[in-house]
Backbone as CSV, one residue per row, in Angstrom:
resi,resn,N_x,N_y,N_z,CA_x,CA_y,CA_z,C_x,C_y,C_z
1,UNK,175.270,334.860,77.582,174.625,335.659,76.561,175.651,336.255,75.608
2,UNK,176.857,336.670,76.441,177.817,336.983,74.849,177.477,338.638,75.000
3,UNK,178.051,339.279,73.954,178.477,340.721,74.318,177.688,341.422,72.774
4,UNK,177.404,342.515,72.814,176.265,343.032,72.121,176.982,344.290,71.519
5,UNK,177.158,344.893,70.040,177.939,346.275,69.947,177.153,346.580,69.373
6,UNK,176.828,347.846,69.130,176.055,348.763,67.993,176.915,349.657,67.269
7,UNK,177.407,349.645,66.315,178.411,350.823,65.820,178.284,351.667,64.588
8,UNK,178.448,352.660,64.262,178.590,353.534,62.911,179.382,353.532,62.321
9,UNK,179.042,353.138,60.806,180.549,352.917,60.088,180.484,354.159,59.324
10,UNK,181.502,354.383,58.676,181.151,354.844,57.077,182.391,354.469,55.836
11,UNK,182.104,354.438,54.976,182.796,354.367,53.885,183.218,355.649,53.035
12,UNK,184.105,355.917,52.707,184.341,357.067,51.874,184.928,355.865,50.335
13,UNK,184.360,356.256,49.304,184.558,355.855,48.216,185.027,357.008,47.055
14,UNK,185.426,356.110,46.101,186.471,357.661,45.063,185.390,357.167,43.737
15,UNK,185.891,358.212,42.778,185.640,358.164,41.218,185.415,356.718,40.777
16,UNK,186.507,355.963,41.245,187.064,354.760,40.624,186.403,353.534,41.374
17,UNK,185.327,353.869,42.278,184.867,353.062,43.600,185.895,351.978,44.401
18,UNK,187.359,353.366,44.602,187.955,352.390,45.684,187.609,352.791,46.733
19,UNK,187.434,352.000,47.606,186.990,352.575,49.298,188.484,352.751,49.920
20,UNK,188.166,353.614,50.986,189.248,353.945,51.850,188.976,352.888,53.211
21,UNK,189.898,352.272,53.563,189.922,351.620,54.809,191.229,351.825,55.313
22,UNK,190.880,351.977,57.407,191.891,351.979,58.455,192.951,351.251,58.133
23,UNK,193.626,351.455,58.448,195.094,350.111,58.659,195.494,350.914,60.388
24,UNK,195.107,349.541,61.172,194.982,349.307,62.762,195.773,348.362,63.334
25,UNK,196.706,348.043,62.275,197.499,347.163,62.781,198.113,346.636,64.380
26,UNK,198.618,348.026,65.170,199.346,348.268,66.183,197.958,347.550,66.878
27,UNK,196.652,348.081,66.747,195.640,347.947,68.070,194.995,346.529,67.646
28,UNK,194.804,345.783,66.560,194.000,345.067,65.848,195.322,343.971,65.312
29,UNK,196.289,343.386,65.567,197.135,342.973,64.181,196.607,341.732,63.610
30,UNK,195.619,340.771,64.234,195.089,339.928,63.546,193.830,339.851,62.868
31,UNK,193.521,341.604,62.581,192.473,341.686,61.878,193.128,343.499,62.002
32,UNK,193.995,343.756,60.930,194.772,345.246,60.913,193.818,346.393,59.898
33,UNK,192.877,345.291,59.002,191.952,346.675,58.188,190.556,346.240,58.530
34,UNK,189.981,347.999,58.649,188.562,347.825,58.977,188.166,349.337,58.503
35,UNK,186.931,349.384,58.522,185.896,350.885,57.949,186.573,351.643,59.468
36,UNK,185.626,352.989,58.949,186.432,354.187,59.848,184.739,354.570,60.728
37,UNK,184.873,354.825,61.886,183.557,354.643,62.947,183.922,353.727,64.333
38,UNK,182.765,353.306,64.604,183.079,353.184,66.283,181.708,352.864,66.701
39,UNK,182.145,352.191,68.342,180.967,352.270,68.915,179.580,353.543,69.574
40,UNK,178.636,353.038,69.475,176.959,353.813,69.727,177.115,354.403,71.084
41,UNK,177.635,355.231,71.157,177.381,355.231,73.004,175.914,355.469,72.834
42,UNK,175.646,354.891,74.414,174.026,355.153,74.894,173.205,356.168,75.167
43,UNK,172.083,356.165,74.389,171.513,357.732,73.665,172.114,358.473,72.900
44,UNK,172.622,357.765,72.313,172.938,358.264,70.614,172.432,358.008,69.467
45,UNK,172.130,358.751,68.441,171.538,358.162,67.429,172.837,357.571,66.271
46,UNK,172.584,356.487,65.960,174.027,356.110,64.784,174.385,357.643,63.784
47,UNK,173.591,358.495,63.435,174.126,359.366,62.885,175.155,360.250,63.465
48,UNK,174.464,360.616,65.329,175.583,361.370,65.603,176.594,360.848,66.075
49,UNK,176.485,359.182,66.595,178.175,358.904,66.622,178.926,358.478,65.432
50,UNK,178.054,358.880,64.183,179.018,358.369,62.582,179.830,359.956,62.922
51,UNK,179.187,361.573,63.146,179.754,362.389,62.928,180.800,362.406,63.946
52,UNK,180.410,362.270,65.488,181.260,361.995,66.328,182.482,361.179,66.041
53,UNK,182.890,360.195,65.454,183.717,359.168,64.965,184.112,360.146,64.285
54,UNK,183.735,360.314,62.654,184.328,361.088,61.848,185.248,361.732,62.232
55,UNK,184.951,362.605,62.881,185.659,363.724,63.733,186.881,363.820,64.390
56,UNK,186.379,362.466,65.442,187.850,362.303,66.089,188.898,361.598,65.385
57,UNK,188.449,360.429,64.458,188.998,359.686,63.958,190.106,360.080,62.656
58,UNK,189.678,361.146,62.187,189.686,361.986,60.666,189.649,363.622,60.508
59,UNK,189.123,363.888,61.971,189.497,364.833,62.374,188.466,365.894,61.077
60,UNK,187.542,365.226,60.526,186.430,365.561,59.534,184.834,365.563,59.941
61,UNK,184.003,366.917,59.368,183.224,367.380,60.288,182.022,366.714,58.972
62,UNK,181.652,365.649,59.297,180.336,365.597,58.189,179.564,366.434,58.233
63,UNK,178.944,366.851,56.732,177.819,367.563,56.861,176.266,367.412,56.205
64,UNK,176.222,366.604,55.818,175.100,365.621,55.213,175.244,364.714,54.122
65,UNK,176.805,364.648,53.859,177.403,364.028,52.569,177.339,362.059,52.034
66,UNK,176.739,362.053,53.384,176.439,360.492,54.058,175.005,360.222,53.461
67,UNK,175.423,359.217,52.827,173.780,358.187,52.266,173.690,357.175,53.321
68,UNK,172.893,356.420,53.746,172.531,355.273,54.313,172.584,354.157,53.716
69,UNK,173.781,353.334,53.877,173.926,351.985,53.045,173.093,350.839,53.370
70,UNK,173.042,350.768,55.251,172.189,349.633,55.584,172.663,349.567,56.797
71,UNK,171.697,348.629,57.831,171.929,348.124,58.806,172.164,346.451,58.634
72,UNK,173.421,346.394,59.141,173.781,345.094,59.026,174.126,343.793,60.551
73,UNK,173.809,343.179,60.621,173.745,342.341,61.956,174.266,341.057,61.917
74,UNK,175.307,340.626,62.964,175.967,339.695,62.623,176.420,339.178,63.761
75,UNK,176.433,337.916,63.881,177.152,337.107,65.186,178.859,336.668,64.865
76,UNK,179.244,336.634,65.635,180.521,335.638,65.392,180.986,335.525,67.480
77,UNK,180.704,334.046,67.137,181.265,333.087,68.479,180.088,333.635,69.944
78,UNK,180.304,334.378,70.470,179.187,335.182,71.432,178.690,336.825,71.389
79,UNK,179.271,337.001,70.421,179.653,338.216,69.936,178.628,338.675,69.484
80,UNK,177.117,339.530,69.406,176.553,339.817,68.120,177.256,341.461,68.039
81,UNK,176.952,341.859,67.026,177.103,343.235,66.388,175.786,343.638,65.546
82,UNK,175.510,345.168,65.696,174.551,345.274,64.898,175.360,346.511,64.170
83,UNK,175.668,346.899,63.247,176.437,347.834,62.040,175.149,348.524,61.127
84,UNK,175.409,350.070,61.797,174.889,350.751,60.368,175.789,351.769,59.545
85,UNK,175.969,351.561,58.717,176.807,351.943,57.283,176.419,352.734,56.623
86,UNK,177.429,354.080,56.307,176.811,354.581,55.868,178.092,355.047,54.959
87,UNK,178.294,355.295,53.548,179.133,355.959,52.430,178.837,357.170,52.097
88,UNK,179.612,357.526,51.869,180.130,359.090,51.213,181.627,359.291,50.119
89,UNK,180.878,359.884,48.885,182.002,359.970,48.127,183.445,360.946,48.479
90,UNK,184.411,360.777,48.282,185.653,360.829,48.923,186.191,362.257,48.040
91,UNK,185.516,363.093,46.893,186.130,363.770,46.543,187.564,364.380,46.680
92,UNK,187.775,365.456,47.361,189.065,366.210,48.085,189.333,366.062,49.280
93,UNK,188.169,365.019,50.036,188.512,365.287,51.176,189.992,364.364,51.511
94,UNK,190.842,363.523,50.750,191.762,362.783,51.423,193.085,363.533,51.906
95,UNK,192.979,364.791,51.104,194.361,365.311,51.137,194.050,366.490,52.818
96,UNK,192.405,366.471,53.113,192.134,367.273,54.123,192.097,366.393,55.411
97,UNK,192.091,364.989,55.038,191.982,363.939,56.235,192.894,364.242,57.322
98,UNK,192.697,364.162,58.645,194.053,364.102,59.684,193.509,362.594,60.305
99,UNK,194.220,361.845,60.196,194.442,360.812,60.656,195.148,360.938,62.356
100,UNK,193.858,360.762,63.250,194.028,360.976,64.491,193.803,359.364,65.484
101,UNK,193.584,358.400,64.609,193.902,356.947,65.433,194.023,356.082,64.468
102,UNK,194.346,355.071,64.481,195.244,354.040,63.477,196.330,354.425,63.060
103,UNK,196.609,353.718,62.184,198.549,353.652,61.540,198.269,353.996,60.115
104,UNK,196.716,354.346,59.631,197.225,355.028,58.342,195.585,354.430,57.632
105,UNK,195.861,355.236,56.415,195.178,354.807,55.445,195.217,354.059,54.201
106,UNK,194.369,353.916,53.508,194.670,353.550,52.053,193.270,352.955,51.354
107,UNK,193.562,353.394,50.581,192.290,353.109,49.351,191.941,351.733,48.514
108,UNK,191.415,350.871,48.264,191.518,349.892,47.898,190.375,349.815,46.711
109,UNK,190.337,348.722,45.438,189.406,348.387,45.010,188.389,347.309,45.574
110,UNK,187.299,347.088,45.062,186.473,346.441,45.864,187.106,344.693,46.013
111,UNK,187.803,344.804,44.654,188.395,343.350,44.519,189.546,342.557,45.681
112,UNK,190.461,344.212,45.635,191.368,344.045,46.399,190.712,343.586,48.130
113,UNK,189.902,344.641,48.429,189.432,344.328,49.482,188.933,343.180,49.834
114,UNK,187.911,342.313,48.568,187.572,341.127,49.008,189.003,340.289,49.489
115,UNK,190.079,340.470,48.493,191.095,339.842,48.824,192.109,339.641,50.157
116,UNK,191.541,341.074,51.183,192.222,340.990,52.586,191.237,341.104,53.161
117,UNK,190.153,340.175,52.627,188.536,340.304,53.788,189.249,339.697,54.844
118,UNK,190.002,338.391,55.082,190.488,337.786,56.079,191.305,338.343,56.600
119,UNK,191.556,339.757,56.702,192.291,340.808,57.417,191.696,341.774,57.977
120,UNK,190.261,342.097,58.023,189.160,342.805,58.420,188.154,341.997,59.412
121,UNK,187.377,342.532,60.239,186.550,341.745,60.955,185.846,340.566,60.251
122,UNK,185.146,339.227,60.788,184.362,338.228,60.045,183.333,338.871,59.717
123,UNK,182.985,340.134,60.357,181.203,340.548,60.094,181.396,341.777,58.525
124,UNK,182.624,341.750,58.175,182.755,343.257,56.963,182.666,342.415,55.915
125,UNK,182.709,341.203,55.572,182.080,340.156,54.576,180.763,340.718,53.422
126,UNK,179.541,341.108,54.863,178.509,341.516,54.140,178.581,342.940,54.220
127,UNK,178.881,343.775,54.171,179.600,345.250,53.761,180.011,345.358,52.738
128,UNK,181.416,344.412,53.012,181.511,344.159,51.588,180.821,343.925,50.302
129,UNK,180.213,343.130,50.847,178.949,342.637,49.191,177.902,343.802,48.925
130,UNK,177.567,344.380,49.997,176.860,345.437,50.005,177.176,346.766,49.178
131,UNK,178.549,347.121,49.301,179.066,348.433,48.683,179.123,347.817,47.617
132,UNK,179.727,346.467,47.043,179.804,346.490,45.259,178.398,346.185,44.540
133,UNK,177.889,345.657,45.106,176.289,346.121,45.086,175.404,347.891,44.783
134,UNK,175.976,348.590,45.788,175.655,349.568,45.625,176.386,350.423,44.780
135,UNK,178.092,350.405,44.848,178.736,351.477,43.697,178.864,350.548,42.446
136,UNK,178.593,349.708,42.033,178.882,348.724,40.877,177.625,348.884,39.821
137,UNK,176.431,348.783,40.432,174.976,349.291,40.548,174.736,347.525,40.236
């Protein structure tokens, strides 16, 4: 049957609609950028492990600043994933970020990003298309 994840993402996006993505290199190096979130533990709702994530990850306390981008579902090899996504604009918060797992951050345009999609999971493809969709209008 293959292995099943449910996870909460989110996106923080700027003025300029660059998104911020992980750089995970050390834990991930053949796939070193990805969104910031985690897995569903059981009896959770995706909202409270997006804030839960937030938190530990960023060390940032959401407080309703999160839109709902989509639920997204995807196989690769035995693998399914089911991803719900959710963005928030990035105002001031970067300089308040604490970066409490991965090797760092950085901001990208949507272009750029398509350009190290093959450096991000196979399933952030349609995420991808999704956010320039949504901040592009």
């Amino acid at each position: 049957m293959g292995e099943f994840h449910r996870v909460a993402l989110i996106v923080f996006y700027d003025e300029s609609n660059r998104i911020l993505l992980q750089d995970r290199h050390s834990k991930h190096p053949r796939q070193p950028w990805g969104f910031f979130g985690g897995h569903i533990k059981p009896n959770e709702t995706p909202e409270d492990a997006l804030v839960r994530e937030t938190r530990e990850e960023l060390g940032w306390k959401l407080e309703g600043e999160q839109e709902f981008l989509g639920e997204f579902n995807s196989e690769c090899g035995r693998t399914r994933i089911q991803m719900f996504v959710y963005i928030a604009p990035l105002g001031d918060k970067l300089d308040k970020f604490v970066l409490n797992e991965g090797d760092g951050m950085r901001l990208f345009t949507l272009d750029e990003a398509d350009e190290i999609q093959k450096h991000m999971n196979p399933w952030d493809g349609n995420v991808l298309q999704a956010l320039r969709k949504k901040l592009e209008g």
